[in-house]
Structure formats: structure tokens, C-alpha cells
C-alpha atoms as one frame of an Amber mdcrd trajectory, in Angstrom:
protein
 112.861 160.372 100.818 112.909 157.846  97.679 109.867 158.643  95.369 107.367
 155.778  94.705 107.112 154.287  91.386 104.152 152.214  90.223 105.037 149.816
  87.483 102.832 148.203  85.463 104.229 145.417  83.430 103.596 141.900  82.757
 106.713 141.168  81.445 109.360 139.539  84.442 112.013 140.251  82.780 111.448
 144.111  81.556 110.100 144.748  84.862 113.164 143.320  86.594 115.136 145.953
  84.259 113.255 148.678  84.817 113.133 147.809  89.101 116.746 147.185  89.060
 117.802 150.487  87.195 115.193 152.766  89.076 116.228 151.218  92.636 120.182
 151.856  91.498 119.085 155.601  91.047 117.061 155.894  94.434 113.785 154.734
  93.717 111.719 152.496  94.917 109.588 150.591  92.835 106.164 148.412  92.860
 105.506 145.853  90.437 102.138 145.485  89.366 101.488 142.452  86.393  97.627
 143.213  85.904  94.977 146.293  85.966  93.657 144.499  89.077  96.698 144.678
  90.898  97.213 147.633  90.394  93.582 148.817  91.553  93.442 147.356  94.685
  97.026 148.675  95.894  95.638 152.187  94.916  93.331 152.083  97.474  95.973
 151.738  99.975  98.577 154.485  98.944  99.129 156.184  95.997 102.555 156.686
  94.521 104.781 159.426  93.102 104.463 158.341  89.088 103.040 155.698  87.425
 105.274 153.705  84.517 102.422 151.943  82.282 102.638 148.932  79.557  99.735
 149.107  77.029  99.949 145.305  76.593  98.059 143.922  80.001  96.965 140.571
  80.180  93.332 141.944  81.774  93.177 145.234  79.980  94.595 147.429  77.856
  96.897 150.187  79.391  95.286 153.239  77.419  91.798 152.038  78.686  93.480
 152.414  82.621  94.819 155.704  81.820  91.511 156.891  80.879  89.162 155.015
  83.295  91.200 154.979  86.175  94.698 156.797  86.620  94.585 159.403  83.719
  92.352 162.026  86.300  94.519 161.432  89.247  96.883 164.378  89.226 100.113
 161.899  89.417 102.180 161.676  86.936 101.936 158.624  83.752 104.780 157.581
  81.651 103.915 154.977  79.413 106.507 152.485  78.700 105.577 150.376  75.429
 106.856 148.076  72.293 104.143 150.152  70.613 105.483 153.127  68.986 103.011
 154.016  66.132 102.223 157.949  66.104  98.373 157.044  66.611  99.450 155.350
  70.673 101.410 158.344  70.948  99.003 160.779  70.379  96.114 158.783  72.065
  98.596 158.167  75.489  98.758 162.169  75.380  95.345 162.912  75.189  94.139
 160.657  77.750  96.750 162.274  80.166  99.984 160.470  79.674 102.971 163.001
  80.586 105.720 161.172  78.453 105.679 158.070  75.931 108.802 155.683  76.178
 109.275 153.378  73.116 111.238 150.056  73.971 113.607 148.893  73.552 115.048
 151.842  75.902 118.462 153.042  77.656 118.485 152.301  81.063 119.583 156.274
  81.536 116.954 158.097  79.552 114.552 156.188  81.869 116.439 157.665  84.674
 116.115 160.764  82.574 112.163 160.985  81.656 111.199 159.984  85.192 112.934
 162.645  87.061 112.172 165.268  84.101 107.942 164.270  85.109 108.716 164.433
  88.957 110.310 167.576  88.380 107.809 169.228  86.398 104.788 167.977  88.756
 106.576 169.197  91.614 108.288 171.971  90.366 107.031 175.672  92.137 106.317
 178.791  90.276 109.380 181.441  89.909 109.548 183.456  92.798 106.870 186.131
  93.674 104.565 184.046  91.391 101.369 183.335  92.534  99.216 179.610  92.686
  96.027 180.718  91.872  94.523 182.931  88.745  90.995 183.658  87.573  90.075
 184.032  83.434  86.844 183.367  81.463  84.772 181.997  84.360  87.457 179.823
  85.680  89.884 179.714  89.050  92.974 177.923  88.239  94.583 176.166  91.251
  98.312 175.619  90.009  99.163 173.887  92.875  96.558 170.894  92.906  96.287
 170.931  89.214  92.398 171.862  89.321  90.011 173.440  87.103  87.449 175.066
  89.111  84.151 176.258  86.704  82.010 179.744  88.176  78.970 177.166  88.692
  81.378 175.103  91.039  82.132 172.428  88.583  85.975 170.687  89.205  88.121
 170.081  86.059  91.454 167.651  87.112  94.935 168.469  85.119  97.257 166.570
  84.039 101.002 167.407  85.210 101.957 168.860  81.337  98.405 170.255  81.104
  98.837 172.077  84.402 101.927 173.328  83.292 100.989 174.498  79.666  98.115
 176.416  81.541 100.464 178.116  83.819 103.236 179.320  80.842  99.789 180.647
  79.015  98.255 182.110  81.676 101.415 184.125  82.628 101.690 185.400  78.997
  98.505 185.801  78.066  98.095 188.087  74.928 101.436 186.796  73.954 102.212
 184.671  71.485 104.165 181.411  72.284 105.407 179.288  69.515 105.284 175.246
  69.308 108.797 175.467  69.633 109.306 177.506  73.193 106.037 175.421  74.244
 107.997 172.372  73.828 110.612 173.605  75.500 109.420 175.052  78.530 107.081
 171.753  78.935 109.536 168.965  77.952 111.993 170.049  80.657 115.494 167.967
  79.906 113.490 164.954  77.658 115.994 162.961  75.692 113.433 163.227  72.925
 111.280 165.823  71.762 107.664 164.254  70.193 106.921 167.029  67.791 103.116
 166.662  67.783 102.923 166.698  71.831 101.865 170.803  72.038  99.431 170.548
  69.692  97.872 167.401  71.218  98.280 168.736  74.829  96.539 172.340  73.769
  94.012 170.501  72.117  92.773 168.431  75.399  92.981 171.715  77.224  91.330
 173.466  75.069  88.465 170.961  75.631  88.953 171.215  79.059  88.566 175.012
  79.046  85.467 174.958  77.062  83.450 172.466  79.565  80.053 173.300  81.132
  79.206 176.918  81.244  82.652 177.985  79.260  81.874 177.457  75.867  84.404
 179.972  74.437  87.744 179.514  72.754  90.664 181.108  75.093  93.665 179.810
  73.475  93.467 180.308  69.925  96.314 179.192  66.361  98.321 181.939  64.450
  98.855 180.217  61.965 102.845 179.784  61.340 103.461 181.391  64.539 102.126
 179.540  67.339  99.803 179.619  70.159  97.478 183.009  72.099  95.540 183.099
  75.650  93.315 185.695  75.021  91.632 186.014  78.257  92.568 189.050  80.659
  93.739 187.134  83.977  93.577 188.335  87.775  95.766 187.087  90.493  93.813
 187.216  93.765  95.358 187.035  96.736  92.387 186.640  98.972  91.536 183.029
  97.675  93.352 180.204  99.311  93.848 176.459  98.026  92.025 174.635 100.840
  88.692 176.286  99.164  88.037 173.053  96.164
């Protein structure tokens, strides 16, 4: 079955690129030219990934990703004229899964959307489990959810829920920036250095919400990253539970 994009763009003739090279490759594509749009199909359906402008003629797209989309558990590329490091970083933070500068090649389009669909859909390696429990917390791999001792419900973005999951399954290890990057960028055309250190960051935050005020991933300095919590994998709890 074709996977549903959500496009975002108030620009015909971009959009018409970016429908007509997507649809070539098996997509199938919305159009959406304002915020508004956008909104109001949401409550209808929701779609597979979302492709987001940061130039909207009723908003700006970094203020949808955080107010509206950035929480959702689907995927977010944003596709922009506005590559300064400072977008970059901010896009990240708020959620964003990748950050594609235009002008662009038609094929690393291709390329970064199936790399996100992949990732957010991707399983664990065989005889792994979906669900772990650390510092007060029950990680639900599979939903992408955050789930606090108190009862309190933490939503993951796709490369969040997947930096949690490499950590969690090597935790006392340490994993450098470099096999981070890696294992999270999938087969990305382009490698944005800074992306590990802004994705740890926002979980970090994440992971220290509410009743978990302690640091569980911590820097070694020159070497990388640590999760220092001991993990357990029940296999008692099912996913139907949050």
C-alpha cells in the first residue's frame, strides 16, 4: 500500500516537484498551502510523514512542529530555503526527524523519506523485546511513549525513540557521536554533525520530567555518550496498557 505524505508548501511550483517525484516513486501525496489546511485534514486521517516548509503564509512551520505535529509520533522532514545551523538545530529539537535544504535532488528526497519511514517502522532485531523499565520509567518502543511511575505519558519522536532504544540496549556502554549517527541516520545522503548531540539533549529533558529528576545518559568527554541506568525487560507488560 502507497504511504501517505503530507506536504506543506505554499509554493505551486516546489510542491508540484516534490508531488510529481514522490508519486513517480509510489507515493501518494497531499498538498497542503497553509497551517489551516493542514489542521482541519488532520482531523480526518493522519498520514505516514509529514514534509514541512518553514515559510507559511499563516504561520511559521517551526511554530506547527511544536504546537501541533511535533508530539504526534509521525514522522517530520522539513523541507526549507532556510539552511542556517540555528533552523537546523531548532527543527531537531522541536521533533523534526531530518532537515532538507533547497534547492534539492529529486533522489535524495526519495532517499530521506524512505530512510524516516524506515526507521519509524523499522522492528527491533530478532528476540528483542518492545518494552523496558529504567529510573522510574516504562519505555514502549513500539508506540514511541514515555510512560513516568506516577502515570505521566512522555510522546517520542521517531529518532528520539530510536536513540532510546540503541541506549537502552547498551546501557553501561559507551557509544560514540559517530556510531550514534550512524545507527540513527540510517542511509541519509547527508550527515548533520550536531544532530546527536541535539537529539540527546531533548531526551535528556525528556527523561528528567516530573518525578525523574536524574541524569541517565551522561558525556565522556572525547568519547561519547553512557546510559547509566540498570534496565529490565518484562515480559508480563503488554502495549495496550498506556
Amino acid at each position: 500500500m502507497s504511504k501517505t505524505v503530507y506536504l506543506l508548501e505554499d509554493d505551486p511550483g516546489v510542491a508540484a516537484v516534490i508531488d510529481r517525484v514522490l508519486v513517480n516513486n509510489g507515493f501518494k501525496v497531499d498538498w497542503f498551502r497553509s497551517r489551516v489546511a493542514l489542521l482541519s485534514a488532520l482531523k480526518l486521517a493522519q498520514p505516514d510523514v509529514f514534509l514541512v516548509d518553514l515559510g507559511l503564509p499563516d504561520a511559521d512551520g517551526l511554530t506547527l512542529i511544536r504546537e501541533d505535529i511535533g508530539q504526534s509520533g509521525t514522522p517530520i522532514i522539513i523541507v526549507s530555503g532556510r539552511g542556517d545551523i540555528m533552523d537546523r538545530i531548532v527543527g531537531l529539537e522541536l521533533g523534526a526527524d531530518d532537515y532538507i535544504v533547497k534547492p534539492f535532488e529529486p533522489r535524495e528526497l526519495v532517499a530521506r523519506v524512505r530512510a524516516v519511514l524506515r526507521r519509524s517502522q523499522s522492528h527491533a532485531p530478532e528476540g528483542a523485546q518492545d518494552i523496558a523499565k529504567f529510573a522510574g520509567w516504562t519505555a514502549y518502543f513500539s508506540s514511541s511513549l514515555l510512560v513516568s511511575e506516577s502515570g505521566g505519558e512522555i510522546h517520542l519522536s521517531t529518532a528520539e525513540n530510536t536513540l532510546l532504544r540503541l541506549f537502552v540496549q547498551a546501557t553501561g556502554r559507551i557509544l560514540s557521536r559517530e556510531a550514534l549517527l550512524n545507527l540513527t541516520a540510517g542511509d541519509r545522503l547527508e550527515n548533520f554533525d550536531r544532530s546527536v548531540d541535539v537529539r540527546v539533549s531533548r531526551l535528556r529533558r525528556k527523561l528528567k520530567h516530573g518525578d525523574n529528576p536524574h541524569e541517565i545518559i551522561r558525556t565522556i568527554y572525547g568519547a561519547g555518550y553512557v546510559f547509566v541506568a540498570p534496565v529490565e525487560w518484562p515480559t508480563t507488560l503488554t502495549l495496550d496498557a498506556p
